[in-house]
C-alpha positions as CSV (number, residue, x, y, z in Angstrom):
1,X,5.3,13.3,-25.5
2,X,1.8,13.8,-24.4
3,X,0.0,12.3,-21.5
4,X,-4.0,11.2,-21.4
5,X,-5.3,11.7,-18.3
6,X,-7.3,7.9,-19.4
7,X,-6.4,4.8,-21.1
8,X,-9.5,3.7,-22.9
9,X,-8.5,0.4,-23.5
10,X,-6.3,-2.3,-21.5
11,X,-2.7,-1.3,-22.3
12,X,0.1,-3.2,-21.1
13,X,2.5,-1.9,-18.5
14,X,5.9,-1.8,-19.6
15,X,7.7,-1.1,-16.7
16,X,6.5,-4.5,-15.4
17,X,7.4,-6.4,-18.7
18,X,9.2,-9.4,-18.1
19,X,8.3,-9.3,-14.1
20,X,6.0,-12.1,-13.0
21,X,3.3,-10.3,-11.4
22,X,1.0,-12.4,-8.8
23,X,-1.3,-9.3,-7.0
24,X,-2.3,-6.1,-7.7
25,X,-4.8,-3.7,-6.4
26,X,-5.9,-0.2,-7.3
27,X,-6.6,2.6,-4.4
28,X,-8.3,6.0,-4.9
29,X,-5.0,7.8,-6.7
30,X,-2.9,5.1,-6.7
31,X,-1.9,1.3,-7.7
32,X,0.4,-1.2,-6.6
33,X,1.6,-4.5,-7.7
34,X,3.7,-7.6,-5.9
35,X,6.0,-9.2,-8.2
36,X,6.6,-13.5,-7.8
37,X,10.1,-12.4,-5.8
38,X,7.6,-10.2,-3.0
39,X,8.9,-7.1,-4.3
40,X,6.2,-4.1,-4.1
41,X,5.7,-1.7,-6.8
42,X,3.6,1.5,-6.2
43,X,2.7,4.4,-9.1
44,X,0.2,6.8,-9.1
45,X,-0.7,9.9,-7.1
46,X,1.8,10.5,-4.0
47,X,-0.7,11.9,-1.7
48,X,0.4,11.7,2.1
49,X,3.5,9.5,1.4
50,X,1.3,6.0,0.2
51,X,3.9,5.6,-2.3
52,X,6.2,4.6,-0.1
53,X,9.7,6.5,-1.5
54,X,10.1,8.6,1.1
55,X,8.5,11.6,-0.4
56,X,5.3,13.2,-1.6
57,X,5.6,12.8,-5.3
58,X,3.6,11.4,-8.1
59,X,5.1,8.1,-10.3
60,X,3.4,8.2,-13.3
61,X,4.7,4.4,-13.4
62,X,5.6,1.8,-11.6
63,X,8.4,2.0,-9.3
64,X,10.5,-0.5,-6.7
65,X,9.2,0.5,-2.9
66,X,13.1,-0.3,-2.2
67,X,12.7,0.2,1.8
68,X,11.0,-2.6,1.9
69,X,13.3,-4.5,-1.1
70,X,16.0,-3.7,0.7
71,X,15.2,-5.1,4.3
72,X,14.0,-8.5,2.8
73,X,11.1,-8.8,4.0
74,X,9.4,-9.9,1.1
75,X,5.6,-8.5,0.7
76,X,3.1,-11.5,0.1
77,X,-0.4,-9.2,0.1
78,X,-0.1,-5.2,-0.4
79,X,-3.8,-2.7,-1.0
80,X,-3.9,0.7,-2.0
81,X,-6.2,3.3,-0.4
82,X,-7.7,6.4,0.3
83,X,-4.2,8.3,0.0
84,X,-2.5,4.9,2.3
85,X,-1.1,1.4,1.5
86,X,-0.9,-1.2,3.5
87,X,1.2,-4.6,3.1
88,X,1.6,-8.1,4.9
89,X,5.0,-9.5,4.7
90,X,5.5,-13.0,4.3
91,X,6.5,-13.1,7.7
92,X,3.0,-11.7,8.9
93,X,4.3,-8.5,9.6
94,X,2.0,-5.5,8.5
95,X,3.0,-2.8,7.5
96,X,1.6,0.9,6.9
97,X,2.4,4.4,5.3
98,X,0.1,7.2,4.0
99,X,-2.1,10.1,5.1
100,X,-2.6,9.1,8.5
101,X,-5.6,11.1,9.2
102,X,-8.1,9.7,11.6
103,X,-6.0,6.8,12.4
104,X,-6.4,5.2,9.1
105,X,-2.9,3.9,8.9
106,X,-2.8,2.6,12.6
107,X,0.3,4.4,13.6
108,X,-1.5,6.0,16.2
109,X,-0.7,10.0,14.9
110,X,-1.8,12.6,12.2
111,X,1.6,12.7,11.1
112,X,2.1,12.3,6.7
113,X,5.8,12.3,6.7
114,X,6.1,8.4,8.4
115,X,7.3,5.6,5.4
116,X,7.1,2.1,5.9
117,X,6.5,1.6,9.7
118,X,5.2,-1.7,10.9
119,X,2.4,-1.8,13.1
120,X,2.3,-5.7,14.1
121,X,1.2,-9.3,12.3
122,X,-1.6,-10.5,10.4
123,X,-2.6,-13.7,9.1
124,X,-5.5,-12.7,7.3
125,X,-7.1,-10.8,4.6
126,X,-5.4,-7.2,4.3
127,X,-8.3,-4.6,3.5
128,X,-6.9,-0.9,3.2
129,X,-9.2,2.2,3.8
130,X,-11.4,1.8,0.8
131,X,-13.8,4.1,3.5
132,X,-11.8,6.7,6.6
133,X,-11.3,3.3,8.8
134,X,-9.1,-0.4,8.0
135,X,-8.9,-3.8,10.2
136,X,-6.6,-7.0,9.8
137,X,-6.8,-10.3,11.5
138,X,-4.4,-10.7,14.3
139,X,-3.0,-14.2,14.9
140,X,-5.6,-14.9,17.5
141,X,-8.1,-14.3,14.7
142,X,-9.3,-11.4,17.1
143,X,-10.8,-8.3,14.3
144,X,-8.8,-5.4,15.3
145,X,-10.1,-2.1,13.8
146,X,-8.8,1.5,13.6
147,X,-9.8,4.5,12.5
148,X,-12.2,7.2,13.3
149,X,-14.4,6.8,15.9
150,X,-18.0,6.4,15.1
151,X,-16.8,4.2,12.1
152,X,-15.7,1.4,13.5
């Protein structure tokens, strides 16, 4: 079978047929998509670990992030970004994985190998590293940035 490197024209995913999908969000290289049980799907480039699965590779579909399946947590707001994701669990926990260059992911390090590691709670709008920094709302409703200096 041959692969396009474009779809012209809207095209229905069918490895989400039959899955009631309530948020999705597309990053730089990569997509990823909440189903209406809070499961998170990621596909696309695997650059840094923003997958999710543990490893560096490519999906060219959608596929279960089953770290987070399996712990319950349930993912109510997920966004794809430059090479990182980021997620809010219904419980307001956030979480991060990706490139971590320049602090992007929060973690604190410039390591790529970390999956899945959550960096506190949110209770607001989740905006992933569309630019080299990202910020979520702490319960205090204080803006807490990170990222490179200069760019905050």
């Amino acid at each position: 079978m041959l692969f396009s490197l474009s779809q012209c024209v809207p095209k229905i995913i069918d490895e989400l047929k039959g899955r009631k999908i309530i948020s999705v969000d597309a990053g730089h290289r990569h997509s990823v998509c909440i189903d209406s049980e809070y499961n998170l799907y990621t596909w696309g480039s695997g650059t840094g670990g923003c997958l999710g699965h543990g490893d560096l590779l490519g999906r060219p579909f959608p596929v279960l992030v089953s770290q987070l399946a399996l712990s319950g947590v349930g993912v109510a707001r997920a966004s794809a970004g430059v090479d990182t994701t980021m997620c809010v669990t219904r419980g307001g926990d956030v979480y991060s994985w990706g490139k971590s260059k320049h602090g992007r992911i929060g973690q604190g390090n410039e390591l790529i190998d970390q999956c899945n590691a959550c960096i506190g709670s949110a209770c607001g709008p989740l905006t992933a590293d569309r630019e080299p920094w990202a910020k979520c709302l702490a319960h205090d409703a204080a803006c807490l940035p990170f990222g490179m200096v200069g760019e905050l």
